[in-house]
C-alpha positions, 0 to 999 in steps of 0.5 A: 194428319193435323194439327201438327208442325208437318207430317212428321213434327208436332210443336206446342207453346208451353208453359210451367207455372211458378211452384209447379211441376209437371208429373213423370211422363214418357212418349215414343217420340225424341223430344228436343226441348227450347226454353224460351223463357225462365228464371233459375230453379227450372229443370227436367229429372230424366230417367229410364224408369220409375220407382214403386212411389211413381218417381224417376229412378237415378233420374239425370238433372237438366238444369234449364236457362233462357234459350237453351236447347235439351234432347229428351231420349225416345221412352225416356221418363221425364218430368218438369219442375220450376222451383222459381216465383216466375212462369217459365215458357218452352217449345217442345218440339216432337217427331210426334205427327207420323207417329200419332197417326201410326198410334205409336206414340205411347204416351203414358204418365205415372 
């Protein structure tokens, strides 16, 4: 394996522009998530499943503040949002390298 943390964890240096938002997402993997850096109006919608528009359906708000952890359930769909004027910055970190090696990770956007 390479590229990754260890055998077993992947990390990488994200970053979520002002405005944006990155789409509904899932993976296999647990994904604990460290907010490095942003400002409010950052935050995850995290969901079971999607609706027939490709959105998370009775998603759960996880509202993000400088230097606070969150866990992102295995198969859990999810999306990020910073509604601020400024970058946000994060560290996901993914029990990911086995599971890429293995070809189960299963990532999948809507």
């Amino acid at each position: 394996m390479t590229r990754t943390v260890t055998h077993t964890l992947w990390a990488m240096y994200g970053t979520i522009g002002a405005g944006t938002e990155q789409k509904p997402h899932r993976h296999q993997s647990i994904a604990l998530d460290y907010i490095v850096e942003c400002e409010p109006g950052c935050y995850s919608l995290v969901g079971t499943e999607l609706d027939e528009n490709g959105q998370i359906k009775d998603p759960t708000r996880v509202d993000w503040e400088s230097g606070c952890v969150f866990v992102t359930p295995p198969g859990y769909w999810h999306a990020h949002f910073n509604e601020s004027g400024a970058e946000a910055r994060l560290i996901p970190i993914q029990y990911a390298g086995l599971q890429t090696y293995l070809r189960t990770l299963d990532i999948r956007f809507a």
